[in-house]
C-alpha positions as CSV (number, residue, x, y, z in Angstrom):
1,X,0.0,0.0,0.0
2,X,1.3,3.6,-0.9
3,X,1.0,6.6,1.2
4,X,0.2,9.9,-0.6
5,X,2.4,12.3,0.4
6,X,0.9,15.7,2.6
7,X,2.1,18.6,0.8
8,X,4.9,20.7,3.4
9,X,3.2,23.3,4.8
10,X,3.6,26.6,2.8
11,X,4.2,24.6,-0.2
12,X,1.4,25.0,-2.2
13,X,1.3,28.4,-3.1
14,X,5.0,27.4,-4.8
15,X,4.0,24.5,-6.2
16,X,1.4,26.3,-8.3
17,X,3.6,29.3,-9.3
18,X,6.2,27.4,-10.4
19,X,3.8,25.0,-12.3
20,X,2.5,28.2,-13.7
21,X,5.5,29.4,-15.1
22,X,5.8,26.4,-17.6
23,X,2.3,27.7,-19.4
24,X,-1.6,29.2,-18.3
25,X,-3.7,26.5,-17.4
26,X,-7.2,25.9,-15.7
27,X,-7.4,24.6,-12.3
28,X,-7.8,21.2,-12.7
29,X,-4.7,21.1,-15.5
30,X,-2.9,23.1,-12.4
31,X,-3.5,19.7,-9.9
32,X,-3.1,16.9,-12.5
33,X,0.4,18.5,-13.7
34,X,1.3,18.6,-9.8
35,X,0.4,14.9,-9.5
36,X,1.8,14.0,-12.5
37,X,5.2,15.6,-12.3
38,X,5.0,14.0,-9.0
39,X,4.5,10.7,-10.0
40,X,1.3,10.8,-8.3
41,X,2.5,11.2,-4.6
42,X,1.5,14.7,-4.5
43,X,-2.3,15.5,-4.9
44,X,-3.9,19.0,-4.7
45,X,-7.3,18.8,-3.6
46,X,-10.0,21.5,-4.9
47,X,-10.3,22.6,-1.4
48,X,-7.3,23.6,-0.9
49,X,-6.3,24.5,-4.2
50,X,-9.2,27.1,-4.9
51,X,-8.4,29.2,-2.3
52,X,-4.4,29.6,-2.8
53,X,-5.5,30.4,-6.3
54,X,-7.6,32.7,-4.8
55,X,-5.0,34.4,-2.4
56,X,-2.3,34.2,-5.3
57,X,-4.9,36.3,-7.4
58,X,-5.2,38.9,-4.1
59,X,-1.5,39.6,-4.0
60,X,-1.2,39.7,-7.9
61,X,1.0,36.9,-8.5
62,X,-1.1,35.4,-11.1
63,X,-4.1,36.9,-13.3
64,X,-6.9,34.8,-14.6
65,X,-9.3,35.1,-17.5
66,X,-12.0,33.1,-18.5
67,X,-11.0,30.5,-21.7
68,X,-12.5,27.7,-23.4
69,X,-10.6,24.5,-22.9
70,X,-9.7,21.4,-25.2
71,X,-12.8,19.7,-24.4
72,X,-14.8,22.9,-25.5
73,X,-15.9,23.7,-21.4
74,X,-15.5,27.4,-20.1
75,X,-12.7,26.7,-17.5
76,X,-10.8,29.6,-15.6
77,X,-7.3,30.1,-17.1
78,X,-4.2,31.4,-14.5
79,X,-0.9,32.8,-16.0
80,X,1.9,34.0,-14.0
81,X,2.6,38.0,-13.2
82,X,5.7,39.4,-13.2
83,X,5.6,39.6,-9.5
84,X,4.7,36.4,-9.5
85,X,8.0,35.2,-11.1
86,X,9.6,37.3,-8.2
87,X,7.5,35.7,-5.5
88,X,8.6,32.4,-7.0
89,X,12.4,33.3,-6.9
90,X,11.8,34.3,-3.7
91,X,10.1,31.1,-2.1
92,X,12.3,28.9,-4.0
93,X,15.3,30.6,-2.3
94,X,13.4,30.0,0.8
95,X,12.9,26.3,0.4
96,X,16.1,25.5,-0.7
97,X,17.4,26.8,2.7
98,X,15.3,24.7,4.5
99,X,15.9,21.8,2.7
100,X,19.5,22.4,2.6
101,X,19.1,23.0,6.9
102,X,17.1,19.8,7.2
103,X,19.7,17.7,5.2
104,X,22.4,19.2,8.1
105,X,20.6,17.9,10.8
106,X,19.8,14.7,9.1
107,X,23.5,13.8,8.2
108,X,24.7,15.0,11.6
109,X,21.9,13.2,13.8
């Protein structure tokens, strides 16, 4: 049996920039590229992933417009702003510190 992995907390908001800065895409093309890239150990559930769209579209790091997708359904489409690509650089940074701080302790335990 395989556990699904819980996404790190403060995570999300990354993993959706940085999935946005490959290409726009809806919401649900936003959690299946997550789970995919993650060879499905990672899964972004609606509820959670609604709202950090939401709160990434307060603070202007991505825009939205309405679009019809491939299967000809009106979907909401999310790019990547500017400051989003900043924000990204920035959390990115961020992570890798704590990753690189975790390995530390883990190598010296």
């Amino acid at each position: 049996m395989t556990r699904k992995a819980d996404l790190l907390p403060g995570t999300l908001d990354m993993l959706i920039l940085k999935t946005l800065k490959r290409a726009p895409l809806h919401g649900y093309g936003i959690a299946f590229s997550i789970k995919t890239l993650s060879h499905d150990v990672l899964t972004v559930e609606e509820g959670s992933l609604y709202p950090a769209l939401q709160r990434l579209l307060l603070q202007g790091w991505v825009k939205a417009e309405w679009k019809m997708t491939e299967t000809n359904r009106r979907a909401r489409y999310y790019r990547l702003t500017a400051a989003g690509r900043k924000q990204l650089s920035h959390e990115l940074s961020q992570f890798d510190e704590i990753i690189a701080a975790i390995t530390r302790v883990l190598q010296n335990a």
